[in-house]
C-alpha positions as CSV (number, residue, x, y, z in Angstrom):
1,X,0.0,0.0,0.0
2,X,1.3,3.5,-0.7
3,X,1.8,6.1,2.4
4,X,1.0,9.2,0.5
5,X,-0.3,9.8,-3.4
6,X,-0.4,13.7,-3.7
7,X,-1.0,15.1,-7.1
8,X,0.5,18.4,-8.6
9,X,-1.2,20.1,-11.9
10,X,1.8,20.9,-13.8
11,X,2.3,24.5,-15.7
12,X,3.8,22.9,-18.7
13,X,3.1,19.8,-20.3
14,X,5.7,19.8,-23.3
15,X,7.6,17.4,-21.8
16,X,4.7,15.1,-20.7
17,X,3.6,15.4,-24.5
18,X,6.6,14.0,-25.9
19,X,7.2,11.3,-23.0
20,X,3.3,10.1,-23.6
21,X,4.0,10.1,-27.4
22,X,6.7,8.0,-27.0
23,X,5.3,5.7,-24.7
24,X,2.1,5.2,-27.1
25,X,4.8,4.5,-30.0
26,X,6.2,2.0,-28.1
27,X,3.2,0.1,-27.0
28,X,2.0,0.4,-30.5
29,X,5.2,-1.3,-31.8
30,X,4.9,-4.0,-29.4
31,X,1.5,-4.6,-30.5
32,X,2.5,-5.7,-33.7
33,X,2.7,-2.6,-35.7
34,X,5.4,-1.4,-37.8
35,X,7.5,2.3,-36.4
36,X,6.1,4.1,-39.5
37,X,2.4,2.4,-39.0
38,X,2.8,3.4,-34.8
39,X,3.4,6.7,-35.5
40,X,1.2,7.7,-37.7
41,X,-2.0,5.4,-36.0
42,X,-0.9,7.7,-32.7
43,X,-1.2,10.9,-35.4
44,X,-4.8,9.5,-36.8
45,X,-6.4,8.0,-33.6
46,X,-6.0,11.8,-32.6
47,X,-4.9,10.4,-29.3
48,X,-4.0,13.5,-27.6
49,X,-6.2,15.7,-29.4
50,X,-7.6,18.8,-26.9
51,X,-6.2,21.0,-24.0
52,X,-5.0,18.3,-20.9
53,X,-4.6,19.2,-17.5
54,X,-1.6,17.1,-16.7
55,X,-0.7,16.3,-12.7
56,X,2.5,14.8,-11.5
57,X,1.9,12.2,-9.1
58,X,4.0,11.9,-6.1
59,X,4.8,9.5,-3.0
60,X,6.0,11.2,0.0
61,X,7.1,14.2,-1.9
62,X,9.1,12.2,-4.4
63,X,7.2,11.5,-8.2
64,X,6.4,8.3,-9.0
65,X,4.3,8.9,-11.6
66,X,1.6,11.2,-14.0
67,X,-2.5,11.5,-14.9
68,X,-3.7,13.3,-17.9
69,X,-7.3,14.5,-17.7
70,X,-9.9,16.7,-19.8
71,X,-13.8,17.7,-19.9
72,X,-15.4,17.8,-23.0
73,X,-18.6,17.4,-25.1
74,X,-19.1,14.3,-26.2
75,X,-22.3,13.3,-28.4
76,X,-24.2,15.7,-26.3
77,X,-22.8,14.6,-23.1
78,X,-20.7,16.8,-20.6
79,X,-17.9,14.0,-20.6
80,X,-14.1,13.5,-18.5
81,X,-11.2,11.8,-20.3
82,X,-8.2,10.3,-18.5
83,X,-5.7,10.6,-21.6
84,X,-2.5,9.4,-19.5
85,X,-2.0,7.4,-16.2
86,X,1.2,5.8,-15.6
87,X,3.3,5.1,-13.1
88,X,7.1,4.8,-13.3
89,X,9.0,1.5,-12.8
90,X,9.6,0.9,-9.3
91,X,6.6,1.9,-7.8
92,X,4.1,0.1,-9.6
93,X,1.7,-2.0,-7.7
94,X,1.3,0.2,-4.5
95,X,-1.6,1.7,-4.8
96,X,-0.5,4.7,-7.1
97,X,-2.6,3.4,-9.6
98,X,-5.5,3.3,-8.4
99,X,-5.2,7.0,-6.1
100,X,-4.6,8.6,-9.7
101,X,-7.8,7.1,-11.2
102,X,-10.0,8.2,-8.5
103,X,-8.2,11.4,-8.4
104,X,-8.8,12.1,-12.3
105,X,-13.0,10.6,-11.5
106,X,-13.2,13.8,-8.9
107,X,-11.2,16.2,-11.4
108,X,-13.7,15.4,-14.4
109,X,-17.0,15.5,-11.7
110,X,-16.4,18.5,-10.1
111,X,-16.0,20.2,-13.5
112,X,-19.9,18.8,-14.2
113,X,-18.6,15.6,-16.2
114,X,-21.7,12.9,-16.1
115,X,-19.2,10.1,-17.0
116,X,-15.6,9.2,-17.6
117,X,-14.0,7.3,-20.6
118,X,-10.2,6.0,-21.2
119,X,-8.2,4.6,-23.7
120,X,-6.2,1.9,-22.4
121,X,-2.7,0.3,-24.3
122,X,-1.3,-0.9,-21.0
123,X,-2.5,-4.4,-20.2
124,X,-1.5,-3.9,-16.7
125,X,-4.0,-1.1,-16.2
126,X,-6.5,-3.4,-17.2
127,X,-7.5,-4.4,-13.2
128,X,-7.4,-1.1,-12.7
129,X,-10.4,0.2,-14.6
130,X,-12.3,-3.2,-14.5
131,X,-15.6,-1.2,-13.1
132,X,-15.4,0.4,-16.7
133,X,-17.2,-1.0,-19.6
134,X,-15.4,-2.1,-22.6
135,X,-16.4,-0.3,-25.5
136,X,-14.6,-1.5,-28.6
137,X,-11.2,-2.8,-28.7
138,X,-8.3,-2.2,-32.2
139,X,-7.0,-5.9,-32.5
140,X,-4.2,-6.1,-34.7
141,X,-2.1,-9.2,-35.9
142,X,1.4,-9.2,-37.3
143,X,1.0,-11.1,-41.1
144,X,4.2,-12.7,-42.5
145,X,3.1,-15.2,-44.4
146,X,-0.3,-16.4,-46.7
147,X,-2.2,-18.7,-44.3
148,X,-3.5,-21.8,-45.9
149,X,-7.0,-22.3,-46.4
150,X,-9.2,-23.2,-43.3
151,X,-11.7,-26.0,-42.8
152,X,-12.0,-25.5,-47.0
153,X,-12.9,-22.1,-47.0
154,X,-12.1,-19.7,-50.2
155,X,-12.9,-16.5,-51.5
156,X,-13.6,-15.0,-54.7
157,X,-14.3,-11.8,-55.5
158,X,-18.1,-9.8,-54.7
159,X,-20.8,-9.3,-57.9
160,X,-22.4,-6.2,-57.9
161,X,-25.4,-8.3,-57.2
162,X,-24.1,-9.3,-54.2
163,X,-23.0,-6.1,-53.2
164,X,-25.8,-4.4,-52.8
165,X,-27.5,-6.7,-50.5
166,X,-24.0,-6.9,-48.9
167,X,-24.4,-3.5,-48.2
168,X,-27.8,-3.2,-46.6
169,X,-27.1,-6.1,-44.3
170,X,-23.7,-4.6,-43.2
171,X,-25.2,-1.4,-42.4
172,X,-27.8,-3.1,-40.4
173,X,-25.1,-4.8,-38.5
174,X,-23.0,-1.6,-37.8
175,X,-25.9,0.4,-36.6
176,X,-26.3,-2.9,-33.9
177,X,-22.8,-2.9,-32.9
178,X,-22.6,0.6,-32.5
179,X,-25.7,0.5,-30.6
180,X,-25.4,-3.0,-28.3
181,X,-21.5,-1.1,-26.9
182,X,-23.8,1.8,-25.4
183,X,-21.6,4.0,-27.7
184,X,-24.4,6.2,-28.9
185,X,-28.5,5.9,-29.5
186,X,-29.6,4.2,-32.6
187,X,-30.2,7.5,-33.9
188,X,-27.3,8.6,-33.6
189,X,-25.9,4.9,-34.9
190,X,-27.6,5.7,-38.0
191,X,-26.4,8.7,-38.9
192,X,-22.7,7.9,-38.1
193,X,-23.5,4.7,-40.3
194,X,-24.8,6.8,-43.3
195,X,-22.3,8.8,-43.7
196,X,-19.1,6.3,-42.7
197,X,-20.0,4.2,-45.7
198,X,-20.5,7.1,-48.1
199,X,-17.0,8.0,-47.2
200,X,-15.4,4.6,-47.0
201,X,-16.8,3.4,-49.9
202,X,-17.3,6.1,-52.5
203,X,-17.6,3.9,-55.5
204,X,-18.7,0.8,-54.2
205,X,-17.3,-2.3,-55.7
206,X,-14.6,-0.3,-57.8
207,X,-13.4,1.9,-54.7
208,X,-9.3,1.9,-54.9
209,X,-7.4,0.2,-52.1
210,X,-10.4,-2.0,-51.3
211,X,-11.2,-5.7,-51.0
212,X,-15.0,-7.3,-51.3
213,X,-14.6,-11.1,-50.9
214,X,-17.4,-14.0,-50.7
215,X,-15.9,-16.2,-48.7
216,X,-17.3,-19.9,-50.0
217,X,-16.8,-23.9,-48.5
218,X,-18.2,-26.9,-51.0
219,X,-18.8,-24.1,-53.5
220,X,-21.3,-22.7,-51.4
221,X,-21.0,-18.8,-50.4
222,X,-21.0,-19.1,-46.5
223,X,-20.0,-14.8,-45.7
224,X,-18.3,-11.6,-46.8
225,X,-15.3,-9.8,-46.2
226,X,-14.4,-6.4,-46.1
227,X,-10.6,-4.8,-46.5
228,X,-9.4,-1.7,-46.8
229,X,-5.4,-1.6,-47.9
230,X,-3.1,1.0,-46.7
231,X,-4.9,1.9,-43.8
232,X,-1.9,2.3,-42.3
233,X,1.8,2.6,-43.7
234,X,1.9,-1.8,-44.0
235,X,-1.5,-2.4,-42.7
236,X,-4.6,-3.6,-43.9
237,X,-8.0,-2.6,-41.9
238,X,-10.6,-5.5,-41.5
239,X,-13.8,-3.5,-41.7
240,X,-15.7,-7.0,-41.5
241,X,-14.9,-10.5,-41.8
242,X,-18.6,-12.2,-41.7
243,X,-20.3,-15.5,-41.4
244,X,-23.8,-15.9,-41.9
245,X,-26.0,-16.8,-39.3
246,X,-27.0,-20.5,-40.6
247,X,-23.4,-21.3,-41.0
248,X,-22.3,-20.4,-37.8
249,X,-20.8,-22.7,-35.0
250,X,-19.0,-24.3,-37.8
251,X,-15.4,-23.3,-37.2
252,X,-15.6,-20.7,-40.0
253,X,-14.5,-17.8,-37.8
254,X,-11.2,-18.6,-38.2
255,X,-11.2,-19.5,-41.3
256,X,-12.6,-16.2,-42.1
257,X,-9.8,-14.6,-40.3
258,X,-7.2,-16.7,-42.4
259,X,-8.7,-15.3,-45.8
260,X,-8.1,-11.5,-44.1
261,X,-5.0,-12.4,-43.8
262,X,-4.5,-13.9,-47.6
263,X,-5.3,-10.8,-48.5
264,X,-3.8,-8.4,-46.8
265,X,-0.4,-10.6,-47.6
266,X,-1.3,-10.3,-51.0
267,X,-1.6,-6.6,-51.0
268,X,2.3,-6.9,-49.8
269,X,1.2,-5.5,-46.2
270,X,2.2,-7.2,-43.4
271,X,-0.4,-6.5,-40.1
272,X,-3.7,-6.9,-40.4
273,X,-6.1,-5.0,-38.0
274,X,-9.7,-5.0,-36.7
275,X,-12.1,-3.3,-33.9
276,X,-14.5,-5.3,-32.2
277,X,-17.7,-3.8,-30.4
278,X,-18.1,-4.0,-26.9
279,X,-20.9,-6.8,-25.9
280,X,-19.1,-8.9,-28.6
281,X,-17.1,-11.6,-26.5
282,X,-17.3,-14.2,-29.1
283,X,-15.6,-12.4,-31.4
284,X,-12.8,-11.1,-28.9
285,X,-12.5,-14.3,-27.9
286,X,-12.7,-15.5,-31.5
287,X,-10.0,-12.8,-31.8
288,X,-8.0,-14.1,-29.2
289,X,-7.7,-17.7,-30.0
290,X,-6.4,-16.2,-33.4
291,X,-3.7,-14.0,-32.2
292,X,-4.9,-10.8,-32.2
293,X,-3.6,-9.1,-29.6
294,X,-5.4,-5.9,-28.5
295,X,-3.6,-2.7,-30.1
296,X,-5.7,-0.2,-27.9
297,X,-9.0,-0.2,-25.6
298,X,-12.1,2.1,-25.0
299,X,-13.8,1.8,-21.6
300,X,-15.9,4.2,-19.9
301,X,-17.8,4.2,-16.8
302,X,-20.2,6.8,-15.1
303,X,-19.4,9.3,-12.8
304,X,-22.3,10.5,-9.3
């Protein structure tokens, strides 16, 4: 247990900018991500986007460690961020951790905050915030090689037939996940759905940098994938690997996963990444069991 955690806003926070930056690089890179892919995912995520108020923490008058926190609007919300908490190496463990959360919890409420989010990229945190809800995870998988085919699953290449019934349904399904995370209102869900596809896929079938597979066993079209190539300097984003509903509890998840990976090998990129929905523990387990190894993760939690 730790004596004292007392917490000082610093003046400046250049140099807590840089060290964070680093640190997320780091994490990034040992996630499975190339330097050039890290830094620029830390650039796009707009991680550390906004104004923090940054507070060195300390132990008996001697730092041990730093919290990052913010109050924003977010969808309509009066919401606290906690952008940074770490603690330095040797004092881990002592109760630091925990001080600073609750510390940031009363910063964001007594600045009218109704809840609190984080981004997490440090597994060890992860006790930490358990009381928060997951809600969506970035997995990401390192890709060196073609994976052969699983359980006999192929793909071939989606008809514009196919793609615009493709289309409807996958909409359908965003809107859910969105929705079932407690990210926003189905309202809201909609909207953001409407206008992400209309940007992600401007010309449909022929859109550059873009993969639409059917994915097929026995000859038989069993779900659809969804790629985008270059997401990321040597990464290709998953936007949705699917199996229908009346093939499910087949073993095709994986196999599913090991035509992503076909793909994004024979684009000549080398990670291949997803997000998963909170609520969705068969696909992060699904995830899991595949080696995807969680790149970052959202949680939030409501504040009295």
């Amino acid at each position: 247990m730790c004596r004292v955690t007392e917490f000082r806003v610093l003046d400046d926070s250049t140099a807590w900018r840089e060290d964070v930056e680093r640190r997320l690089v780091d994490a990034y890179t040992a996630a499975g991500l190339g330097a050039a892919a890290a830094q620029e995912y830390l650039t796009k995520g707009r991680v550390l986007a906004g104004d923090w108020t940054v507070a060195e923490i300390a132990d008996a008058g001697a730092r041990v460690g730093c919290v990052a926190v913010r109050v924003g609007e977010e969808r309509g919300v009066l919401t606290g961020r906690i952008g940074d908490l770490h603690i330095d190496a040797g004092h881990t463990g002592r109760g630091h951790e925990r001080a600073a959360r609750e510390w940031a919890e009363g910063w964001c409420a007594e600045r009218g905050a109704r809840q609190v989010g984080t981004r997490l990229t440090d597994p060890a945190l992860g006790e930490v915030f358990a009381a928060y809800g997951v809600r969506g995870q970035v997995r990401v998988r390192p890709v060196g090689a073609a994976p052969e085919p699983v359980d006999g699953v192929t793909e071939r290449p989606m008809t514009q037939a196919e793609y615009t019934e493709w289309l409807a349904q996958e909409k359908e399904a965003y809107i859910d996940g969105i929705v079932r995370s407690g990210a926003m209102s189905h309202a809201h869900a909609v909207r953001k759905s409407d206008q992400d596809f209309a940007e992600l896929l401007p010309e449909g079938l022929a859109t550059p940098d873009t993969t639409l597979l059917v994915l097929e066993a026995a000859g038989e079209p069993i779900g659809t994938g969804w790629l985008k190539h270059g997401y990321l300097p040597g990464v290709t984003y998953g936007y949705s690997l699917h199996v229908h509903e009346t093939q499910r509890g087949k073993g095709y998840g994986r196999a599913a996963m090991a035509v992503g990976e076909r793909a994004t090998f024979a684009a000549g990129e080398s990670a291949l990444m997803f997000t998963v929905w909170g609520g969705n523990e068969v696909a992060m387990n699904l995830y899991t069991s595949a080696g995807y190894g969680i790149l970052d993760e959202e949680r939030t939690a409501e504040l009295p």
